[in-house]
Backbone as a printed PyTorch tensor [residue, N CA C, xyz], in Angstrom:
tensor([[[ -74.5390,   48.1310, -100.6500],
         [ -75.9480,   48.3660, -100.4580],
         [ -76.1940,   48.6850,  -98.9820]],

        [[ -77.1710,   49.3650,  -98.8270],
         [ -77.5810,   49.6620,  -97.2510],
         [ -78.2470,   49.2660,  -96.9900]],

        [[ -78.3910,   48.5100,  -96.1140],
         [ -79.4270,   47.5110,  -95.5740],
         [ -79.8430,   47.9510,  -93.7140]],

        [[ -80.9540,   47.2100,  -93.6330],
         [ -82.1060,   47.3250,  -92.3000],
         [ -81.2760,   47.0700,  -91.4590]],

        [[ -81.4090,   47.7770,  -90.0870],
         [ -80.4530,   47.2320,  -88.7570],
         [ -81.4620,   46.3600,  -88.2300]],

        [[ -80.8170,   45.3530,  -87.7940],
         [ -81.6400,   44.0710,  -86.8620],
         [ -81.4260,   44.6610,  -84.9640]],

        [[ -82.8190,   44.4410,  -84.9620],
         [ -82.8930,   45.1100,  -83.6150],
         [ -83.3700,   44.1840,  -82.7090]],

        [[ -83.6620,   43.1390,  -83.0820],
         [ -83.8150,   41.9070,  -81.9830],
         [ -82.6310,   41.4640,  -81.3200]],

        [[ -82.2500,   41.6750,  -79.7250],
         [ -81.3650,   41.0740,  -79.1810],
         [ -81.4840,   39.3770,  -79.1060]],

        [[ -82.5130,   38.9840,  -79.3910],
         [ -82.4220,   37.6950,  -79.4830],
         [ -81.7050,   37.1420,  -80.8220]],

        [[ -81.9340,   38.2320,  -82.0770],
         [ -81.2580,   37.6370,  -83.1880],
         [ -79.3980,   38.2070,  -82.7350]],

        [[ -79.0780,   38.9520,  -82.1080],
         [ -78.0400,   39.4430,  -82.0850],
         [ -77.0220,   38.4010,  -81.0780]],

        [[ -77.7900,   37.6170,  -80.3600],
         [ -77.2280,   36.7710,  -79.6410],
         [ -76.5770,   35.6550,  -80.2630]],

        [[ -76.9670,   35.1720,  -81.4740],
         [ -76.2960,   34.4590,  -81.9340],
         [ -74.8370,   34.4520,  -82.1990]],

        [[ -73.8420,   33.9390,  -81.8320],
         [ -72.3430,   34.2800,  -82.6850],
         [ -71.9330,   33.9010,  -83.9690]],

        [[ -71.2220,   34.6690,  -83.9220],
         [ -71.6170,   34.9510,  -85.9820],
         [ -70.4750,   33.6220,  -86.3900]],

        [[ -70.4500,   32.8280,  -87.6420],
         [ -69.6230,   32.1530,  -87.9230],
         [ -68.2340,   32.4940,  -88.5790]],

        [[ -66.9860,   32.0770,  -88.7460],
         [ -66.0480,   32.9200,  -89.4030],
         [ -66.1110,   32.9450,  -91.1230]],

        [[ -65.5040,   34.2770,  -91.4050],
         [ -65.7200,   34.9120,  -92.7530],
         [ -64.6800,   33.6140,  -93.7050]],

        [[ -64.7930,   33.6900,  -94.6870],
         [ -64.2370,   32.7070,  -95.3840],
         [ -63.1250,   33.8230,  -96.3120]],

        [[ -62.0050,   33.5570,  -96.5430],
         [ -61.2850,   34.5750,  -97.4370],
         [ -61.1560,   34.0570,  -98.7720]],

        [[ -61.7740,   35.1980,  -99.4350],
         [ -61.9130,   35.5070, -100.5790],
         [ -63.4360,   35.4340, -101.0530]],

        [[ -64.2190,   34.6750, -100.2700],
         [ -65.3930,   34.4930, -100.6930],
         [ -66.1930,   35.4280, -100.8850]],

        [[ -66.7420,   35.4980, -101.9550],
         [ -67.0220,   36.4560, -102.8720],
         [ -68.6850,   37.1990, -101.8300]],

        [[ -69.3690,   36.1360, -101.1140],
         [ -70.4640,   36.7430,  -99.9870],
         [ -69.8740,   37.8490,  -99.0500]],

        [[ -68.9950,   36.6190,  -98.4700],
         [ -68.4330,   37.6090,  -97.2980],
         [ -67.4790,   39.0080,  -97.8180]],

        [[ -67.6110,   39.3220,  -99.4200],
         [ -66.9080,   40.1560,  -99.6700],
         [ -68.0440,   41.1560,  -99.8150]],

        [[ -69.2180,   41.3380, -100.7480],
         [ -70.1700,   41.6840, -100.3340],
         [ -71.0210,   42.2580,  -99.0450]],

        [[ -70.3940,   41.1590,  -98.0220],
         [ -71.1160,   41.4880,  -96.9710],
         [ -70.3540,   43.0870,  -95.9570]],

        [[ -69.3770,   42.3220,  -96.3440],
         [ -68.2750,   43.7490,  -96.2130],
         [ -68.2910,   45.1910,  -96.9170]],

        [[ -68.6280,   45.4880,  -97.7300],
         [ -69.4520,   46.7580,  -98.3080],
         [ -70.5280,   46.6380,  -98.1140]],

        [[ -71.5660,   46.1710,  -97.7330],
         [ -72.7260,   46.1560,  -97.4390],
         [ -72.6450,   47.0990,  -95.8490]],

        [[ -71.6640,   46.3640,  -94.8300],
         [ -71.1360,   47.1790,  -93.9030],
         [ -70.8390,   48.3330,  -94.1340]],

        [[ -69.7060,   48.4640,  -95.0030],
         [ -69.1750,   49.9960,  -95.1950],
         [ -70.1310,   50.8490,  -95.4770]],

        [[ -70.9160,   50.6460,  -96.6900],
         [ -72.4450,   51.0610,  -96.6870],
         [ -73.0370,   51.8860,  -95.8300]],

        [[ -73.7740,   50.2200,  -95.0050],
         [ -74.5410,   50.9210,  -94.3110],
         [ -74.3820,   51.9140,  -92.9060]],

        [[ -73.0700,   51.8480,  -93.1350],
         [ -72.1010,   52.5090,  -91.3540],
         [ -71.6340,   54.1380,  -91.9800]],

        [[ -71.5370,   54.1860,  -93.2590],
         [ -71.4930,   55.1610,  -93.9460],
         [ -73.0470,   56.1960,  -94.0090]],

        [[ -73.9150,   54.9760,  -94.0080],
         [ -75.6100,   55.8130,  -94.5600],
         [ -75.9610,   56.2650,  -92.8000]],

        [[ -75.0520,   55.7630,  -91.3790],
         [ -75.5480,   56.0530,  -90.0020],
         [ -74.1610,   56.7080,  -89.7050]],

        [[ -73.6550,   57.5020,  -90.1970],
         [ -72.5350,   58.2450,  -89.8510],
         [ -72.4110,   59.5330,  -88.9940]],

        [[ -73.7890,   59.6620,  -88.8140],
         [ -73.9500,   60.4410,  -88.2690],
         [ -74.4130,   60.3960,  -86.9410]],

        [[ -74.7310,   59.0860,  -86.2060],
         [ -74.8910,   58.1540,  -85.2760],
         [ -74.1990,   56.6990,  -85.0680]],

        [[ -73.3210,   56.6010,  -85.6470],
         [ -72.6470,   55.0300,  -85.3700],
         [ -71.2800,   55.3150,  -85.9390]],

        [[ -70.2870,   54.1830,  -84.7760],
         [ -68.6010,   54.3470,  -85.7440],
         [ -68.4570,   52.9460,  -85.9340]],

        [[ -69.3320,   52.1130,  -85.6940],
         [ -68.9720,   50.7220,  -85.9450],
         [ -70.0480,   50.0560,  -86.0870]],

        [[ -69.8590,   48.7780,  -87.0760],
         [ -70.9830,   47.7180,  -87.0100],
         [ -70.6080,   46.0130,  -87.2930]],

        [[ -70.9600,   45.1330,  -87.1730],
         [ -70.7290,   44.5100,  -87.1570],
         [ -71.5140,   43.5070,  -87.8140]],

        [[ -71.6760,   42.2180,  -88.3360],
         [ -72.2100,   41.8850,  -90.1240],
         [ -73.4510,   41.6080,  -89.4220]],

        [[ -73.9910,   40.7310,  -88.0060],
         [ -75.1760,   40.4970,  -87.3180],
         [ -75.8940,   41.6250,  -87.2960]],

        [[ -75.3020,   42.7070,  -87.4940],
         [ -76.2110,   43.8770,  -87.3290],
         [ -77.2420,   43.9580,  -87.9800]],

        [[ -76.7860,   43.7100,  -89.3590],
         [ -77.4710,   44.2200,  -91.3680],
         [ -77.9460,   42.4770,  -91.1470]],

        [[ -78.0690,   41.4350,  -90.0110],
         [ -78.4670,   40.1150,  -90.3760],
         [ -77.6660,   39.0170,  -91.1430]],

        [[ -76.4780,   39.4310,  -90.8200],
         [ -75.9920,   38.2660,  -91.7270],
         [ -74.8080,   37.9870,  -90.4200]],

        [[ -74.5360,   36.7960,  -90.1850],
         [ -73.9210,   35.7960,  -88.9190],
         [ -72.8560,   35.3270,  -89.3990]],

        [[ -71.7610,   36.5320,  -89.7120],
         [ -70.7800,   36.5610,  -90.1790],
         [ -69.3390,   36.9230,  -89.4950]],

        [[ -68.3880,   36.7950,  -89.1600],
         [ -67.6840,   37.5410,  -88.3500],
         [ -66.6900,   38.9550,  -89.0620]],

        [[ -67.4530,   39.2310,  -89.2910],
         [ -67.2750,   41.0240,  -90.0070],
         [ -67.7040,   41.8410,  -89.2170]],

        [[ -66.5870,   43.2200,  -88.9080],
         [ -66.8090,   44.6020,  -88.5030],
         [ -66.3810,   45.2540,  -89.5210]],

        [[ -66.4510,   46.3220,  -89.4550],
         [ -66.3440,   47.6520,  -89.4220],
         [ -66.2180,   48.6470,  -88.9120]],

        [[ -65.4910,   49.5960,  -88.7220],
         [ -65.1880,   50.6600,  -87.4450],
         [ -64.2850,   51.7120,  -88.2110]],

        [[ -64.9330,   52.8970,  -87.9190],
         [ -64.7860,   54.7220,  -87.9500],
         [ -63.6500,   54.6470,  -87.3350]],

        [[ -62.3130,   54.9990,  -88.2700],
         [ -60.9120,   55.7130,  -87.9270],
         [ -61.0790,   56.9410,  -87.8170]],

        [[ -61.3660,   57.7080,  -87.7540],
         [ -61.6610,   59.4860,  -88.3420],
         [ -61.8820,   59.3520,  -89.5970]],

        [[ -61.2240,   59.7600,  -90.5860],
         [ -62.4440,   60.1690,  -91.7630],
         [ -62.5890,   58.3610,  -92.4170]],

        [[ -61.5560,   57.4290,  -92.1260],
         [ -61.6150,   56.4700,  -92.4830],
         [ -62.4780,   55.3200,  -91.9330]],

        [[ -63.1630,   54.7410,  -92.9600],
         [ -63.6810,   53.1170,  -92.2860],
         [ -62.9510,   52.1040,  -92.5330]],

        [[ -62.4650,   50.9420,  -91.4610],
         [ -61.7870,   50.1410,  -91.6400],
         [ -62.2560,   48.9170,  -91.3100]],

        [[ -62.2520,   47.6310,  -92.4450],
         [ -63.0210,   46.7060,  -92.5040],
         [ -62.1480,   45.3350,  -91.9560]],

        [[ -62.6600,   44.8000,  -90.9740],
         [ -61.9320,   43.7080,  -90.6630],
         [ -62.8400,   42.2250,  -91.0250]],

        [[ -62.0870,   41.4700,  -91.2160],
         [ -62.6380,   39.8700,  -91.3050],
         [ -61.8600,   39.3000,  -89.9340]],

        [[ -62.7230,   38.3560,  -89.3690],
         [ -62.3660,   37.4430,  -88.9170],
         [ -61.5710,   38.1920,  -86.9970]],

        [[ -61.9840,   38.8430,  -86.6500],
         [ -61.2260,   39.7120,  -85.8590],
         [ -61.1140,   38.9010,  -84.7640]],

        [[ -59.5650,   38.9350,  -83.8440],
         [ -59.0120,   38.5490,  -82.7860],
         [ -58.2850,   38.6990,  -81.8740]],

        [[ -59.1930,   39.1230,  -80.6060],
         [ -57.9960,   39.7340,  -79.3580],
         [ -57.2330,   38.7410,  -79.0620]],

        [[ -55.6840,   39.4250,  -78.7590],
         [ -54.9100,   38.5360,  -78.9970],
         [ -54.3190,   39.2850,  -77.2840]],

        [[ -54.4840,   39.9690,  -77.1510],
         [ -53.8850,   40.8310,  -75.9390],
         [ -55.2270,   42.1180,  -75.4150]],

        [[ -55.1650,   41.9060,  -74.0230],
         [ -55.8190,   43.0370,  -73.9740],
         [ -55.2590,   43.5040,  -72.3380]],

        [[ -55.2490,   45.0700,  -72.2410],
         [ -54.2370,   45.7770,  -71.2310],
         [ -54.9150,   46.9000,  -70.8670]],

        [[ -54.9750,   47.1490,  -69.3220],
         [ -55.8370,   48.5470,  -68.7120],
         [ -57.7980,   48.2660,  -68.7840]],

        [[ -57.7950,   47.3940,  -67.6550],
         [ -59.3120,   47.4870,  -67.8420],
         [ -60.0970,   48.6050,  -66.9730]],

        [[ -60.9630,   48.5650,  -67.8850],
         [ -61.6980,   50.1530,  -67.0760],
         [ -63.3190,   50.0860,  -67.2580]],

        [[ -64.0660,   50.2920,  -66.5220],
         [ -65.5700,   50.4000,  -66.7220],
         [ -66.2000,   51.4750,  -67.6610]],

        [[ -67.0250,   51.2630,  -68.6240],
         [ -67.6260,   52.9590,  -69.0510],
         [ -68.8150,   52.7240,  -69.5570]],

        [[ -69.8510,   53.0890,  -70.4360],
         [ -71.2020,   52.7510,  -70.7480],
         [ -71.3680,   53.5250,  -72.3030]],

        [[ -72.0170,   52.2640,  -72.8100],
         [ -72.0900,   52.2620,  -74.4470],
         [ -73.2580,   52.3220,  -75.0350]],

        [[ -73.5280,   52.5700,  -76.0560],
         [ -75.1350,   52.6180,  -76.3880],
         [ -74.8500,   52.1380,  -77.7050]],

        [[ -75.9860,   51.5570,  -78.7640],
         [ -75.8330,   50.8970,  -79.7010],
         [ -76.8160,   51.1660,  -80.4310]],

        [[ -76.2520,   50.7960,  -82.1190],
         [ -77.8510,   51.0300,  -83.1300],
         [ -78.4670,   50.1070,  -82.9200]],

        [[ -78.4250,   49.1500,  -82.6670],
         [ -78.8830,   48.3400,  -82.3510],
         [ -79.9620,   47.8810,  -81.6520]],

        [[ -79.8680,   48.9210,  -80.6390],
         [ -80.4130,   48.7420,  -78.9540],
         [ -81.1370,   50.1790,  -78.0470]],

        [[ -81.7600,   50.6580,  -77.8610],
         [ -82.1840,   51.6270,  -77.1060],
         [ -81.2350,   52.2140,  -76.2880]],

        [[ -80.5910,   53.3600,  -75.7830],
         [ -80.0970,   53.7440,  -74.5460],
         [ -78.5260,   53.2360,  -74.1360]],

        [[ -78.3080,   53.3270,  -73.4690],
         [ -76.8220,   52.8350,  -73.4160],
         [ -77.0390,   51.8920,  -71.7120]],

        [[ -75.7660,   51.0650,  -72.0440],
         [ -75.7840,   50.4750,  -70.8110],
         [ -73.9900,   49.8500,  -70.5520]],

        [[ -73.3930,   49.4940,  -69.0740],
         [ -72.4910,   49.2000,  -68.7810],
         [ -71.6800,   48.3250,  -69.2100]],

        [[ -70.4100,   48.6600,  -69.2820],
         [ -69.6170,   47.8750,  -70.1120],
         [ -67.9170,   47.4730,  -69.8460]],

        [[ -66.8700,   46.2560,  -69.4170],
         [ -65.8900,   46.5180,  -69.4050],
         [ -65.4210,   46.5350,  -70.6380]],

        [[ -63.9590,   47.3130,  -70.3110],
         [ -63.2540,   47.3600,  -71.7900],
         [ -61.8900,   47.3300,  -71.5620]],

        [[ -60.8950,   47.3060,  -72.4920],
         [ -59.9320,   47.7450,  -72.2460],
         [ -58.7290,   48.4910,  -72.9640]],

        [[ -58.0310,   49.4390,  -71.9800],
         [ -57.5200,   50.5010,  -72.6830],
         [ -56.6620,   50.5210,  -74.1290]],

        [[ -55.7980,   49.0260,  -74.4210],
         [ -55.4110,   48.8810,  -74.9490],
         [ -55.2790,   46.9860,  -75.6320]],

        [[ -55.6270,   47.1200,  -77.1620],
         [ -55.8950,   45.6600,  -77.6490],
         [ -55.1360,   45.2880,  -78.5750]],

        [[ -54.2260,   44.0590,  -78.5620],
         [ -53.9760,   43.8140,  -80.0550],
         [ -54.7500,   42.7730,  -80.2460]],

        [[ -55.0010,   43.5040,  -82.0330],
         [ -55.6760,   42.5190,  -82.6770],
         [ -55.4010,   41.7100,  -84.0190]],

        [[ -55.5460,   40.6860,  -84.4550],
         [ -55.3300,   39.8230,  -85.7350],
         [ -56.7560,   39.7300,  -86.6040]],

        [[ -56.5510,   40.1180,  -87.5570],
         [ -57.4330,   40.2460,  -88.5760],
         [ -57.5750,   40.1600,  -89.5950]],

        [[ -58.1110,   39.6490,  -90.6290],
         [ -57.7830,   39.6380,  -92.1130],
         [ -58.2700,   41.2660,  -92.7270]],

        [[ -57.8040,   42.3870,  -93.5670],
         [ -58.2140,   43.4570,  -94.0210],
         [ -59.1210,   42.9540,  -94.9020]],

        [[ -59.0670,   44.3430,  -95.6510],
         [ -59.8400,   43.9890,  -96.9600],
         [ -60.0030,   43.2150,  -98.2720]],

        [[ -58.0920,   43.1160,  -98.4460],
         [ -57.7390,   42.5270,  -99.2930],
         [ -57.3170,   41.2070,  -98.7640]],

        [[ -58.1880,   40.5170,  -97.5700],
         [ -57.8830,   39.2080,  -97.1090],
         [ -56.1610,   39.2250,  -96.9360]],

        [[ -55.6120,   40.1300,  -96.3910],
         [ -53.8340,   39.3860,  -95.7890],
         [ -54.0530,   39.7720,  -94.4580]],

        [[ -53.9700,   38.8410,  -93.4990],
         [ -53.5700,   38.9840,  -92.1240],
         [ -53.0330,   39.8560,  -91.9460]],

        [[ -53.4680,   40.6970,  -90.9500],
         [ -52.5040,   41.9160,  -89.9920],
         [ -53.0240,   41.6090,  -88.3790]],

        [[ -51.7310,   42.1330,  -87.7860],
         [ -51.5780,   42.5640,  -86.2460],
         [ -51.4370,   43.4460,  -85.9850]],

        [[ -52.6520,   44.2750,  -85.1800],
         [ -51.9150,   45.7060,  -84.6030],
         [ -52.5750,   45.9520,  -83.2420]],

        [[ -51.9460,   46.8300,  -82.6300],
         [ -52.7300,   47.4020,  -80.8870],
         [ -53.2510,   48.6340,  -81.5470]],

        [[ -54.7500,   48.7050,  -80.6770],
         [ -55.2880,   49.6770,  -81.3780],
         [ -55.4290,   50.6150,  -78.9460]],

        [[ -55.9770,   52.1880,  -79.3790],
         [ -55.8220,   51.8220,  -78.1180],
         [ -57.0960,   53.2230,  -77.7380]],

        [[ -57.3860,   53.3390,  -76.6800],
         [ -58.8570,   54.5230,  -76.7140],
         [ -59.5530,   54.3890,  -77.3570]],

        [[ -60.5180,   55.5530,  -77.4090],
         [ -61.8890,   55.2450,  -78.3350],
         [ -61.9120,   53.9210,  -79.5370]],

        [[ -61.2030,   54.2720,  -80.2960],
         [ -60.8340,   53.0910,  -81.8540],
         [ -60.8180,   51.4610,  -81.1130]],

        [[ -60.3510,   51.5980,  -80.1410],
         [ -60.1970,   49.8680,  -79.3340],
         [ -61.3750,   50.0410,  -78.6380]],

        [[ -61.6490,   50.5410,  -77.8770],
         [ -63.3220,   50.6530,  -77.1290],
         [ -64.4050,   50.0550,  -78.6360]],

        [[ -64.3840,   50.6270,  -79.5420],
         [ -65.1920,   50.5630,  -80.5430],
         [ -64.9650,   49.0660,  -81.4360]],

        [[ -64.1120,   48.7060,  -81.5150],
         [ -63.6710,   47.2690,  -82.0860],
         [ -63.7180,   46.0760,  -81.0360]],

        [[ -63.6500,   46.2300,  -79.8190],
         [ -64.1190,   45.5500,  -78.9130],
         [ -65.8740,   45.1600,  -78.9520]],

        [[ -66.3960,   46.2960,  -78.8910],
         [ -67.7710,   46.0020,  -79.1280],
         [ -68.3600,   45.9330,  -80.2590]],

        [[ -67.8600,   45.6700,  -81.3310],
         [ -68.3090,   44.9870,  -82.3370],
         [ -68.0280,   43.3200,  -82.6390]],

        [[ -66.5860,   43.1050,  -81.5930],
         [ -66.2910,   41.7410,  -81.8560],
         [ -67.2120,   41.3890,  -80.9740]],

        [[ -67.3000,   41.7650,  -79.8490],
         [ -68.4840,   41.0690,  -78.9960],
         [ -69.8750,   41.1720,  -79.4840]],

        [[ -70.1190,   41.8080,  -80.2490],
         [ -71.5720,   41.6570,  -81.5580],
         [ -70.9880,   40.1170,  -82.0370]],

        [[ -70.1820,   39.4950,  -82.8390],
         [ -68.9910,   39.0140,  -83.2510],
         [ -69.7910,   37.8380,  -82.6160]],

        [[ -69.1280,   37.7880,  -81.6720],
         [ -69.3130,   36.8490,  -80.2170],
         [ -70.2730,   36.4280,  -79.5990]],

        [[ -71.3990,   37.5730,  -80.0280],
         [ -73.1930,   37.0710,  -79.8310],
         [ -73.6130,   37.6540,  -78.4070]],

        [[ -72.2770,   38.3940,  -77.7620],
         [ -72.4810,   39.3500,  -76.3960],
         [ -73.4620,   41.0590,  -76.9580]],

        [[ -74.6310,   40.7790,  -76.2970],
         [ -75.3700,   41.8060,  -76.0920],
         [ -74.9430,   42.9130,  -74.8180]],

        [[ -74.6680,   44.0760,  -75.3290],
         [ -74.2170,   44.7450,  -73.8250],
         [ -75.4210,   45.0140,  -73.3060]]])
């Protein structure tokens, strides 16, 4: 389902709690993502579950033609920091941001089994700032 973006940084501040695996909400809440990141595809490559209002620790994030849904997401490494400026559905305008060039991360997929991988440019820029949605960091 596609649901309303929450545009209060005060609701976005909250950090979201972790996804439970298998649970049949947080499975929901996860196409609800794909959804609605699908219905702003034409303006957004990522979202994160606080977005659509629900204080979950779920992203989502635009591979190229693919969306890829993470539970529970965790930098485990991060390498090459660099300054650049981001803008959000979320939020009006863009504003400053560190990041870094290269991340590994731990995550449960779709089908709830743990994976590890380094993601690295744009795709890690973009999963970074959704975990920090995640995290209750407003850029």
């Amino acid at each position: 389902m596609i649901r309303q973006i929450v545009k209060s940084p005060m609701l976005l501040r909250v950090p979201s709690e972790p996804a439970t695996p298998g649970h049949p909400g947080d499975a929901a809440i996860g196409q609800d993502l794909l959804d609605t990141l699908a219905a702003h595809a034409h303006e957004c490559v990522g979202m994160a579950a606080n977005m659509i209002g629900e204080r979950r620790r779920i992203i989502v994030v635009s591979n190229g033609a693919r969306h890829m849904l993470m539970y529970n997401p965790q930098i485990l490494e991060r390498v090459g920091e660099y300054q650049t400026e981001e803008g959000c559905l979320s939020l009006d305008g863009t504003r400053p941001c560190t990041r870094w060039r290269r991340i590994k991360v731990r995550y449960l997929d779709d089908c709830w089994n743990e994976r590890t991988f380094s993601f690295t440019g744009y795709i890690a820029e973009i999963i970074q700032h959704e975990i920090d949605h995640c995290d209750g960091i407003v850029i």
